[in-house]
C-alpha positions in Angstrom: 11.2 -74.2 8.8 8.3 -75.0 6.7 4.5 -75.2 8.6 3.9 -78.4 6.9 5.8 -81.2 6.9 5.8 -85.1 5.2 3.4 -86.0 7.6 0.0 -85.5 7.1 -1.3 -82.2 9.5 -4.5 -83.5 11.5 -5.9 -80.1 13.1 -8.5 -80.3 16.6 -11.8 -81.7 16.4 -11.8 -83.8 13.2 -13.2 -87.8 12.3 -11.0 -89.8 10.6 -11.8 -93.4 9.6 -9.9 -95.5 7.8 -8.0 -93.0 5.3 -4.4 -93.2 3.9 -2.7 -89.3 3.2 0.6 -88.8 1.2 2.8 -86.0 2.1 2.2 -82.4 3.3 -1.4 -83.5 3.7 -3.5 -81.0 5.8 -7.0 -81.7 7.3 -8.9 -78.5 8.4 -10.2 -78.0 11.5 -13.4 -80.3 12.1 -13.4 -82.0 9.1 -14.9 -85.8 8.8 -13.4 -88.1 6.6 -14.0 -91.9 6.2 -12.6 -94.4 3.7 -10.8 -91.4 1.4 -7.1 -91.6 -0.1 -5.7 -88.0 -0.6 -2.6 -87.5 -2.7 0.1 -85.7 -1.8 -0.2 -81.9 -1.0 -3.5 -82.0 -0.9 -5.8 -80.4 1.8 -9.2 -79.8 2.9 -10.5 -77.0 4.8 -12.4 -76.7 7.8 -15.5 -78.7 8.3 -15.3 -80.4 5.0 -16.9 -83.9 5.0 -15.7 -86.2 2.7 -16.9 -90.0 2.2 -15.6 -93.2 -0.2 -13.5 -90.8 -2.1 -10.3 -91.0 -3.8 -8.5 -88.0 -3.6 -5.4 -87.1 -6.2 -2.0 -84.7 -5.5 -2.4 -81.0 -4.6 -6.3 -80.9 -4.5 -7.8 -78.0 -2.7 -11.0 -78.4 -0.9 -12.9 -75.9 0.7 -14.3 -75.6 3.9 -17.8 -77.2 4.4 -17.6 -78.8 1.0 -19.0 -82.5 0.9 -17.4 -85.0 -1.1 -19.4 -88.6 -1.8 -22.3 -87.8 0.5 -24.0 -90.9 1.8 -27.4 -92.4 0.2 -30.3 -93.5 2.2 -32.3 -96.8 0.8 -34.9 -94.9 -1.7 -36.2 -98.6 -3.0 -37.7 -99.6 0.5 -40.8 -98.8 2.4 -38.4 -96.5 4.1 -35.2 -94.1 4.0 -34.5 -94.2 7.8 -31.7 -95.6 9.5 -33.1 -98.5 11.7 -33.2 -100.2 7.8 -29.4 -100.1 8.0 -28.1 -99.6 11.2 -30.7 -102.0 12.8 -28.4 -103.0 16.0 -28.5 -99.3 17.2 -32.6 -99.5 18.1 -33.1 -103.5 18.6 -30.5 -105.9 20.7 -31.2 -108.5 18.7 -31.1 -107.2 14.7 -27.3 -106.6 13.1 -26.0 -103.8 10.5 -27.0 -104.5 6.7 -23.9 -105.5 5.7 -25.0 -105.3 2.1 -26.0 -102.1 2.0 -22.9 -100.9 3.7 -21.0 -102.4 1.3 -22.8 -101.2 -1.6 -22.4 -97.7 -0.3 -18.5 -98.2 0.4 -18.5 -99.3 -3.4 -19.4 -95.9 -4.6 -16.4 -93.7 -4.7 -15.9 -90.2 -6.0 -13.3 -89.4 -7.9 -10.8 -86.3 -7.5 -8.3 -85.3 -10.2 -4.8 -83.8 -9.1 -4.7 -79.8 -9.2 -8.1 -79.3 -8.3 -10.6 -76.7 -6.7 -13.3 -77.9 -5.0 -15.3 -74.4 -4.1 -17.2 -73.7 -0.6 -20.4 -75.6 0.2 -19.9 -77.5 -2.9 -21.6 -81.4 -3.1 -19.8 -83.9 -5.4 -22.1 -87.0 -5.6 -20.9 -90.4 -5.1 -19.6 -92.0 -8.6 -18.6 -89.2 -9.8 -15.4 -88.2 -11.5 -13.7 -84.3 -11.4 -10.9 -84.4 -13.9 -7.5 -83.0 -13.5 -7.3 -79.3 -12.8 -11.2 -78.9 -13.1 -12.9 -76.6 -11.0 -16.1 -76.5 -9.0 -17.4 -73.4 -7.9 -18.4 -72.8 -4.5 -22.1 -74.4 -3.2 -22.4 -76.3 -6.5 -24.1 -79.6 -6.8 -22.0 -81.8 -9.2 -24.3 -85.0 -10.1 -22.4 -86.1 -13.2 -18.6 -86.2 -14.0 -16.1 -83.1 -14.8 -14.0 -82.7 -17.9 -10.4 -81.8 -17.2 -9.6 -78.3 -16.8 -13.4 -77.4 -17.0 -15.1 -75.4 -14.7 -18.5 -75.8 -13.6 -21.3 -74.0 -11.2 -24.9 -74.6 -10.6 -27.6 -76.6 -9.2 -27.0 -79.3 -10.6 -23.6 -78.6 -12.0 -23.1 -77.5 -15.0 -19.8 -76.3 -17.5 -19.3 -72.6 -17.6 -15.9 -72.6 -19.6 -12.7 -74.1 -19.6 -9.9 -73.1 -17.4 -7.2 -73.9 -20.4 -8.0 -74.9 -23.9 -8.3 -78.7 -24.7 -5.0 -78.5 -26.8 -3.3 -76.6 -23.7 -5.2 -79.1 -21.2 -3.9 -82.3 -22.9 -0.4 -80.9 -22.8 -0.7 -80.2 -19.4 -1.9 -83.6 -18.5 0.8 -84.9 -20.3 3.4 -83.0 -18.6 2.1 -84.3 -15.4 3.6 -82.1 -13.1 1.7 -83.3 -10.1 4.8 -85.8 -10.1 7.6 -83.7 -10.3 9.6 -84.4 -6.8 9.6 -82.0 -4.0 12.8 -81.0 -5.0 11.7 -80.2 -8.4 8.8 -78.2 -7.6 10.9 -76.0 -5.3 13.6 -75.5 -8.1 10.2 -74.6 -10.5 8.4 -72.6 -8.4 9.2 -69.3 -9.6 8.2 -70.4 -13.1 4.9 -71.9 -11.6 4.1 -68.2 -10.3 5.3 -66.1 -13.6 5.7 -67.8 -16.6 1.8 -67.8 -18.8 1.0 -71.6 -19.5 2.1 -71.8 -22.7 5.6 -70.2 -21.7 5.5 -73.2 -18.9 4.5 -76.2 -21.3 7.3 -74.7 -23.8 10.1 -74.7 -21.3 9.4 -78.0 -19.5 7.8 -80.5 -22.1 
């Protein structure tokens, strides 16, 4: 019997606030997650933290990664908390509603077939494209071609994973789609054929 199943797999010890998971979702051990989608058959590892982030199909996110990391005010006299969460040091001052809402605003955006590396940071606003990867304790402040893979503090490309031409057909293909049933019946093609002997057979 297969470990995961249509519904999403919560392991011990994690946060979740107000998220929505498709099928065979896992969430790692410890992780903390607040207003994120995550497409289907995608997972995070342990102690990932991931914020205002829409998530696509069969992403894979490493443990302690961070995903839309939270802003403090850097406009005002000051960056602390009491500015914001006001009710938690004075009975009589409320939340700024504003500012929460502002920060809700500012999603990240995850492509399907991705890699999000170890102690990696993806900033809020910003946009990984389809089967990019990031490598592990990168800092990626601006958005990521498809199929491009990037390292560095901040981010930066270090070569494509497939070719644009390759990339494009890929994307086009779309096999993040294909049923349950149809990835099953493809798998042993997704393990051995080379890409372009894969685009060839099912475009």
């Amino acid at each position: 019997m297969p470990r995961l199943s249509e519904e999403p797999l919560i392991h011990p010890d994690c946060e979740v606030t107000e998220c929505r998971f498709g099928r065979f979702v896992e969430i790692g051990r410890g992780a903390r997650l607040g207003h994120v989608e995550m497409g289907d058959y995608s997972y995070c590892d342990r102690y990932a933290d991931i914020a205002n982030a829409t998530v696509g199909k069969f992403a894979n996110i490493a443990s302690f990664s961070r995903i839309g990391p939270t802003d403090h005010p850097m406009q005002q006299a000051s960056l602390h908390h009491f500015l914001y969460r006001s009710d938690d040091y004075w009975d009589d001052a409320g939340r700024d509603a504003a500012f929460f809402a502002h920060r809700l605003s500012r999603r990240a955006q995850i492509g399907h077939d991705t890699w999000i590396g170890h102690n990696a940071v993806v900033r809020p606003e910003v946009t990984i494209g389809h089967g990019a990867v990031v490598a592990a304790g990168a800092v990626v402040t601006k958005d990521v071609a498809p199929y491009m893979i990037v390292a560095g503090v901040p981010a930066v490309p270090l070569r494509e994973r497939f070719a644009v031409p390759v990339a494009e057909r890929l994307m086009a293909l779309a096999w993040w789609d294909w049923d349950h049933a149809t990835l099953r019946d493809r798998l042993e093609d997704f393990r051995s054929l080379p890409i372009e002997a894969f685009l060839e057979k099912y475009e």
